[in-house]
N, C-alpha and C positions, 0 to 999 in steps of 0.2 A: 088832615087838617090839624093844625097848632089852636091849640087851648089857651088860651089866656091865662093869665093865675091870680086868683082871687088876692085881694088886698091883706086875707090870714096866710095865705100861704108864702106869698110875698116876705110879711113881717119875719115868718117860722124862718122863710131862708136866709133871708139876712142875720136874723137871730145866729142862725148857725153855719154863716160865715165869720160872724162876731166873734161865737165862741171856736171855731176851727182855727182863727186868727190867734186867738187869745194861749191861747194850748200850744200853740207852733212858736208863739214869743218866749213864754214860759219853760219851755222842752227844750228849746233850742239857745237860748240864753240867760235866761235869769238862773233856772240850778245847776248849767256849769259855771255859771260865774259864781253861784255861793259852795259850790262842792271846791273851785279852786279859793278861794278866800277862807274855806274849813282847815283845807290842806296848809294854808299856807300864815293862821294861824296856829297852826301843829306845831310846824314844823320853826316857827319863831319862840314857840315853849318850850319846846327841846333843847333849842341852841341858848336859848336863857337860862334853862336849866343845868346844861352843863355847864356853863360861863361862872353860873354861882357856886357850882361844885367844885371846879377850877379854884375858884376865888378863896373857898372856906379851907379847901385840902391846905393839909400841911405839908410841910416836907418831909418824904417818905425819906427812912432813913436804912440805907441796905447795910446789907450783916455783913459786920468787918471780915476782909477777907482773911482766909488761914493763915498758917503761917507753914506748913504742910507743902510739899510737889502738888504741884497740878497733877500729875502724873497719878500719884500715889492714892490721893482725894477723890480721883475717877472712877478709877481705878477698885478703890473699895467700894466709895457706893456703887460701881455696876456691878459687882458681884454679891452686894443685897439686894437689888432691885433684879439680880436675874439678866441680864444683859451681859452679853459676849461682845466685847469691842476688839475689833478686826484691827484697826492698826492708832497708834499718837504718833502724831510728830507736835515736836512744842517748837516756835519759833517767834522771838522777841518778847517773850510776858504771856504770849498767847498760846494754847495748845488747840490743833487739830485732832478731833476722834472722828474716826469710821467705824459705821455698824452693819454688819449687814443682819439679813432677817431676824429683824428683831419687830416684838409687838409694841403697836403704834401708842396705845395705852402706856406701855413702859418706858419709852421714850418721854414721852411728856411726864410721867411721874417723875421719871429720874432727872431729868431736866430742872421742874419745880424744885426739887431736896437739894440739886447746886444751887439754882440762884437763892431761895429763901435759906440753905441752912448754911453754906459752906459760901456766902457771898459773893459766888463767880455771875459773871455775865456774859449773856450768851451775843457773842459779837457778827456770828450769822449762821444761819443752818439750811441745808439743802438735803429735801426729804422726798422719795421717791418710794411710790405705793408696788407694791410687789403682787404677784398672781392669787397668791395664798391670802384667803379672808383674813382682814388687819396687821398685815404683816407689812412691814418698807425697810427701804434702806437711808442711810441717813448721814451726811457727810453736817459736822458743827463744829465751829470755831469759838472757843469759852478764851475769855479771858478774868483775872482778878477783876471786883468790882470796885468802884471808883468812888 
């Protein structure tokens, strides 16, 4: 036999279909709509931010290039920085160095001391991780900076 349900109990469940409704609106679209409006206030601060950073930078001014061989300016600093360069070929302004297992660390330092001290730019490099922990090989093309 089916029970009827009292006029409190009635109210209770409508009450909390009200609030099951209420919670499913809520859950389901209002905080992804303000998690994506947080987002996407972020990310219009950042692109502002940099726009103004953009805006204030000056012009970075790079260090006159040698007057030295390409060759020779390599050449020395890789043998302060510890680096064995496998082969140069220079061709048009520009010189190619090959390195093999050399540390990845050293690389990049040696790299930083051309372009900030000795004004070269690096015109493109292709670096490949080797088996031994930090070690790679490294095919770069530097040319004078501009």
């Amino acid at each position: 036999m089916i029970r009827r349900l009292t006029d409190r109990e009635r109210r209770l469940l409508l009450l909390c279909g009200a609030a099951m409704g209420a919670w499913f609106v809520i859950a389901l679209a209002i905080l992804p709509l303000a998690q994506d409006r947080a987002d996407s206030r972020a990310r219009i601060h950042k692109a502002d931010a940099i726009a103004e950073l953009l805006a204030t930078t000056t012009t970075l001014t790079q260090a006159p290039a040698t007057a030295r061989p390409l060759a020779s300016v390599l050449t020395r600093r890789a043998e302060a920085a510890n680096i064995s360069i496998r082969r140069l070929d220079p061709s048009q302004g520009a010189i190619s160095v090959t390195l093999d297992e050399t540390l990845y660390s050293s690389v990049i330092d040696w790299l930083a001391i051309l372009t900030g001290d000795d004004g070269l730019r690096v015109a493109s490099l292709e670096m490949g991780r080797l088996t031994a922990p930090g070690m790679v090989s490294a095919r770069i093309v530097l040319e004078p900076g501009r």
